[in-house]
C-alpha positions as CSV (number, residue, x, y, z in Angstrom):
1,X,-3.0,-11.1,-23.1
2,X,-5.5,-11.2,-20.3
3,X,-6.1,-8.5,-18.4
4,X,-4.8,-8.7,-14.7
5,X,-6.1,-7.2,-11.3
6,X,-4.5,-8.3,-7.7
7,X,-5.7,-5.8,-4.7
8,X,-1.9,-5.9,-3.2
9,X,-3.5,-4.4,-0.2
10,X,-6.3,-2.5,1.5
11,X,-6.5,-1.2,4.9
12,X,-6.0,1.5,7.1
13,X,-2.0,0.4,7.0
14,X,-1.5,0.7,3.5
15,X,-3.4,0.5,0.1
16,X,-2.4,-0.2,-3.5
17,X,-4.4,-2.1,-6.7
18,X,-2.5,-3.9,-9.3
19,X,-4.1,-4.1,-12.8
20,X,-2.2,-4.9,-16.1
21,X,-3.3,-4.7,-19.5
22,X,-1.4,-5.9,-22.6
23,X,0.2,-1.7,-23.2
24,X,0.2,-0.9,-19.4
25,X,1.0,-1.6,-15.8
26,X,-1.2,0.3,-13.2
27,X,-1.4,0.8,-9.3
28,X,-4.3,2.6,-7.7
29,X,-3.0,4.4,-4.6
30,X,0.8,4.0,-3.1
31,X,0.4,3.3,0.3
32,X,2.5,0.5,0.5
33,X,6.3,0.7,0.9
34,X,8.8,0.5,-1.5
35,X,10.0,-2.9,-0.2
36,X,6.4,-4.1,0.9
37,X,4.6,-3.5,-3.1
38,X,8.1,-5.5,-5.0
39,X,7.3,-8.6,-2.6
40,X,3.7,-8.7,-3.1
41,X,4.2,-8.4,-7.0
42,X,6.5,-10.9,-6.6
43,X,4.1,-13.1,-4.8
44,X,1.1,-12.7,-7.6
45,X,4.1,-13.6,-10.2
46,X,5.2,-9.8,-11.6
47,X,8.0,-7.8,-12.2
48,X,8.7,-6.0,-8.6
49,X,9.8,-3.1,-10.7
50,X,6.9,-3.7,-13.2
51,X,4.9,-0.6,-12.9
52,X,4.5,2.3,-15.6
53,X,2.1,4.6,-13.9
54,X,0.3,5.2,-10.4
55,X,-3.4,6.7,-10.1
56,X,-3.8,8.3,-6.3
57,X,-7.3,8.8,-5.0
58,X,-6.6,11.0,-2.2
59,X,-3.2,12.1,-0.1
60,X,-4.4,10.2,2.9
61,X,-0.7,8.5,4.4
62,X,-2.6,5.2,3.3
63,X,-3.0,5.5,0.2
64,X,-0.2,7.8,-1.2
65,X,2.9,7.4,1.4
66,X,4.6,5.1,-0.7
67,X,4.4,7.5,-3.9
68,X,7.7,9.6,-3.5
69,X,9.8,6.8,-3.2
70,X,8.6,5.3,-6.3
71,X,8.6,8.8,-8.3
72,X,12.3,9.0,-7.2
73,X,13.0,4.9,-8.1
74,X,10.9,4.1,-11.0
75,X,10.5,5.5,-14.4
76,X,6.7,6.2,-13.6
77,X,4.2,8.8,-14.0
78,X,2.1,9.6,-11.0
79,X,-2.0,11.2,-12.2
80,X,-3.8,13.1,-9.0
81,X,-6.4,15.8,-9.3
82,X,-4.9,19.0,-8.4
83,X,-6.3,19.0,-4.8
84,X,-4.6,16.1,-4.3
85,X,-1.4,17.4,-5.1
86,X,-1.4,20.5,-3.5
87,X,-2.2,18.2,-0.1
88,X,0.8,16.1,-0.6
89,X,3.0,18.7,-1.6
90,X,4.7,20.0,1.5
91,X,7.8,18.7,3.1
92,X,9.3,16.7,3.4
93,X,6.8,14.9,1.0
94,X,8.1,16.9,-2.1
95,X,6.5,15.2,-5.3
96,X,9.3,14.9,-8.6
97,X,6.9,17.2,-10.4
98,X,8.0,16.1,-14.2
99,X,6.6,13.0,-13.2
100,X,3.3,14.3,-12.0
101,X,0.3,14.9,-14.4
102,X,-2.7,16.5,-13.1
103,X,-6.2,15.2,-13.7
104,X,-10.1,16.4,-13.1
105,X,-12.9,14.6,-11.8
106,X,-15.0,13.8,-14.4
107,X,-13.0,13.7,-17.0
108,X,-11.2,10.8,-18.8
109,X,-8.1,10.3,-19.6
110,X,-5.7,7.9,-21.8
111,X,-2.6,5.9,-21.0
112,X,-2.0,3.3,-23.3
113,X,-4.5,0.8,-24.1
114,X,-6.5,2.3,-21.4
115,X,-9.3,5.0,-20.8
116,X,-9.5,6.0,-17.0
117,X,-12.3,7.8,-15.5
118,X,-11.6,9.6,-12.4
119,X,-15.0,10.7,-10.6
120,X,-15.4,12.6,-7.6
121,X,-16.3,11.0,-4.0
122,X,-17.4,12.1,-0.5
123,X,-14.9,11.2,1.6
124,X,-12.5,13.5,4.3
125,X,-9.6,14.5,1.6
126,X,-8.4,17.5,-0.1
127,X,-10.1,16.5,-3.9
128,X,-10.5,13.0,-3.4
129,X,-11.9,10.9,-6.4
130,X,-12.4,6.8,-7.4
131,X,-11.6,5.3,-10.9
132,X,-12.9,3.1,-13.1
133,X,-10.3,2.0,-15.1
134,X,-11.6,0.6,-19.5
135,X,-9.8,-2.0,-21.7
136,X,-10.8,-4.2,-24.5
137,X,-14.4,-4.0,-23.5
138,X,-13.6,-4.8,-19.6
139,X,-14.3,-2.3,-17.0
140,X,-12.9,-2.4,-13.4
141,X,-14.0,0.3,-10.7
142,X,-12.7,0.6,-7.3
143,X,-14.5,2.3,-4.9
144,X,-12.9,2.6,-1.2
145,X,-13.0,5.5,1.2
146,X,-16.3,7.1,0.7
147,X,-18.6,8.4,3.6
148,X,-22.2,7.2,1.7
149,X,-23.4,6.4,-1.5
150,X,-24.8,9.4,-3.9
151,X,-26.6,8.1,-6.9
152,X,-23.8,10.2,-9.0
153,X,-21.5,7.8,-7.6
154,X,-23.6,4.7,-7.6
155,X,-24.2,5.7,-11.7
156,X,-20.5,5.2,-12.2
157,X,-20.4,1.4,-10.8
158,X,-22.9,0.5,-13.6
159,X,-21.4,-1.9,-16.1
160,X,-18.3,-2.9,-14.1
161,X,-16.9,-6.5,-14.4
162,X,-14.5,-6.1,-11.8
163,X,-15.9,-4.2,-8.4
164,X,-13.6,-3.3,-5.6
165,X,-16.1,-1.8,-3.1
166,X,-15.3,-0.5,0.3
167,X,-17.1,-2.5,3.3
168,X,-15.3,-0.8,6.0
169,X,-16.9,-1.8,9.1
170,X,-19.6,-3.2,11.1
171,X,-21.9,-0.8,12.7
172,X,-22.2,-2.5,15.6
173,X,-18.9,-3.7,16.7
174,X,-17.4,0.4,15.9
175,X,-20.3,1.3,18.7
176,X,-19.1,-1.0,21.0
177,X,-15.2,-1.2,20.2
178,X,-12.1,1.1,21.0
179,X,-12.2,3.6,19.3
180,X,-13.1,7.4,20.7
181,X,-16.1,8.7,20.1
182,X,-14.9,11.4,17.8
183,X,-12.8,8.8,15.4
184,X,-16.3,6.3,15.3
185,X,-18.3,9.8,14.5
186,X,-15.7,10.6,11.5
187,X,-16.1,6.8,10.6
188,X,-19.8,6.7,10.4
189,X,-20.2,9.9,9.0
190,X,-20.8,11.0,5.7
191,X,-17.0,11.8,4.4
192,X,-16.0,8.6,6.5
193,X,-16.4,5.6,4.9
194,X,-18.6,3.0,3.8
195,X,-20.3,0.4,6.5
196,X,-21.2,-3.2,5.9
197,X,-24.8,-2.1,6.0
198,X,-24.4,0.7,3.7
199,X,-23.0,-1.6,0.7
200,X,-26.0,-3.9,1.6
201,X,-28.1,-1.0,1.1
202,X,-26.7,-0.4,-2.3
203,X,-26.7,-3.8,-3.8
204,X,-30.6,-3.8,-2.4
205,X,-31.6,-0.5,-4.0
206,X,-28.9,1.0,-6.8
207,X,-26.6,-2.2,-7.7
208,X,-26.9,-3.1,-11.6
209,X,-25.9,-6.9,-10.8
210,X,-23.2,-6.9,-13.9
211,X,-20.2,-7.6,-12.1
212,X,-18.7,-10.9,-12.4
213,X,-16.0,-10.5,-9.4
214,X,-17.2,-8.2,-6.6
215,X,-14.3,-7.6,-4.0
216,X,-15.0,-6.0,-0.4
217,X,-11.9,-4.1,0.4
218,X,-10.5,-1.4,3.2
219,X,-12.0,-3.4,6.2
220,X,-11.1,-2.4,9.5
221,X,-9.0,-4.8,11.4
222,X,-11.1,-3.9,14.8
223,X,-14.8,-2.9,13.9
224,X,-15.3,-5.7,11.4
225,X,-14.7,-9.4,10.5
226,X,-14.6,-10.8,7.2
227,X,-16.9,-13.3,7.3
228,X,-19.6,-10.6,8.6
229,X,-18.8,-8.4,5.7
230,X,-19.2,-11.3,3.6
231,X,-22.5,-12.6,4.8
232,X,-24.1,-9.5,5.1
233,X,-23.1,-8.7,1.1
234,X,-24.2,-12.4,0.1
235,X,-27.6,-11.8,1.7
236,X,-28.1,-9.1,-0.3
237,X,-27.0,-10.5,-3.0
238,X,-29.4,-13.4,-3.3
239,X,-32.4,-11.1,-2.2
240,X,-31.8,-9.6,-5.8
241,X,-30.7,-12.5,-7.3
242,X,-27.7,-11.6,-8.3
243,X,-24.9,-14.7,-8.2
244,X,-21.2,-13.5,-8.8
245,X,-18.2,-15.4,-9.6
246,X,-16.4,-14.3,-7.2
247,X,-17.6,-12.8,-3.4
248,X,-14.4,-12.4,-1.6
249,X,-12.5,-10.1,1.1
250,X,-9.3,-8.1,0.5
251,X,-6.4,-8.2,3.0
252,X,-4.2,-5.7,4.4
253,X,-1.5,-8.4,4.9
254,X,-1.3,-10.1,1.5
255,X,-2.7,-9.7,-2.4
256,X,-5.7,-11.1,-3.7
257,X,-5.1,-14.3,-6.1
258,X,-5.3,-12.4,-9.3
259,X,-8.6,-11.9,-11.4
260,X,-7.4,-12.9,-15.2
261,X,-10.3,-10.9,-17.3
């Protein structure tokens, strides 16, 4: 059986990753609702109820809101680093904790035919880490919510096939747009998250070129446009003469045709 990955949905209104091997069904982040993550499974063809366990990067409402509801309706186990979990953890956000399984940056972790690699990012959260999730020789990494680009961090995209990479927004238009100053400072600063120019930068000076399907995700529906994120990635792409099989944008509003690996 192929190995399947849908981004269901990536934005500031809600967040969630579908990958499926041939032992396991896998969401990265919850921030969908209940209702909202069975249709789009739906749409890509899957179960609506098809899910075994949930990996959270950070307790940001966007990313894990939807995770209590699907502790209390599914038989699923839910794997945060314990800052994580001590952020979401209050009421009336109170966790099912037999279903909860701590994890540390760093190091990797098994659920069925697949070795997960939780690594540590900067971004504006309690303990806030990306994954790069290994199967029958295929790695995918998704990277979303991060202020810049360490090397540490850049080192752990090396050797994906499948990148989900934040290109958040475009300098210019967050500048000019609506936002208050203070919300465009936490944006562009360095536990924010990750500009069009900034990813540019790293497929110029730190990207490896391996990936076969690079995905920009977590765009903002005001400071950026797709085909501007687009552009600005496929420019930098050619200047190193890398060519992937698929250059394409995520949507808050509907999943990504699915990536058969």
């Amino acid at each position: 059986m192929p190995i399947t990955v849908s981004v269901l949905g990536s934005g500031s209104r809600g967040n969630a990753t579908f990958v499926r091997t041939e032992c396991v069904r896998l969401l990265i982040d919850a921030g969908l609702s209940r209702k909202e993550l069975a249709t789009r499974l739906q749409t890509i063809g899957e179960d609506p109820d098809g899910i075994d366990a949930v990996l959270i990067t950070h307790e940001h409402t966007d990313h894990a809101g939807g995770l209590n509801i699907l502790l209390k309706e599914l038989p699923v186990d839910a794997f945060l680093t314990a800052g994580t979990l001590a952020a979401v953890q209050t009421e009336p956000f109170e966790l099912n904790r037999s279903k909860v399984i701590t994890i540390e940056p760093g190091v990797a972790f098994k659920i069925g035919d697949v070795e997960i690699l939780p690594f540590k990012v900067p971004h504006d959260a309690a303990q806030p880490v990306a994954f790069s999730i290994n199967c029958g020789g295929m790695k995918i990494t998704q990277l979303t919510d991060i202020g810049y680009m360490p090397d540490d961090v850049a080192h752990q995209l090396r050797g994906s096939h499948v990148l989900i990479l934040e290109s958040n927004h475009d300098l210019e238009m967050l500048r000019v747009g609506p936002y208050p100053w203070n919300l465009k400072q936490r944006l562009m600063g360095r536990y924010g998250h990750l500009s069009n120019t900034a990813v540019s930068r790293f497929i110029r000076e730190k990207y490896d070129g391996k990936a076969e399907h690079v995905l920009l995700a977590h765009l903002s529906s005001k400071n950026n446009h797709p085909e501007i994120a687009i552009q600005e990635a496929k420019r930098a792409l050619r200047d190193r003469g890398f060519s992937p099989a698929t250059l394409a944008v995520t949507s808050q509003d509907e999943p990504t045709v699915p990536l058969r690996l």
